[in-house]
Residue, then its C-alpha position, 0 to 999 in steps of 0.5 A: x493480544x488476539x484483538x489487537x491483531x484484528x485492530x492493527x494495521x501495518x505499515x508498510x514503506x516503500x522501497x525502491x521495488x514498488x511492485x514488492x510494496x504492492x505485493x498483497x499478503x493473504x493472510x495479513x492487512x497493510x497500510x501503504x503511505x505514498x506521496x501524490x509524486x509517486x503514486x502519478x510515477x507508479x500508475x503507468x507502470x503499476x496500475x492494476x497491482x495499485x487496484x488489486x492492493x487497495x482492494x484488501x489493503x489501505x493506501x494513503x496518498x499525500x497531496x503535494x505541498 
């Protein structure tokens, strides 16, 4: 049980607060999904809580279809 909290990484979905998706978390690791659409939408406003995230936290962005 205690190695699967050092493999696991959550998930995380976004709701409709971007700023509490980026929210880092000291004590845990998370994994954020977004799409090329709302990453280019959250950058203006979000950039550097998108920097001070990826910094500890995985973000993956899916490329427009």
């Amino acid at each position: 049980l205690e190695y699967k909290s050092l493999i696991t990484i959550q998930a995380e979905k976004p709701k409709s607060d971007m700023s509490e998706a980026l929210r880092v978390d000291p004590t845990k690791v998370k994994r954020l999904s977004l799409s090329e659409k709302e990453l280019v939408k959250a950058a203006p406003s979000h950039g550097s809580d998108l920097v001070r995230f990826t910094q500890k936290n995985l973000l993956r962005i899916y490329p427009k279809g």
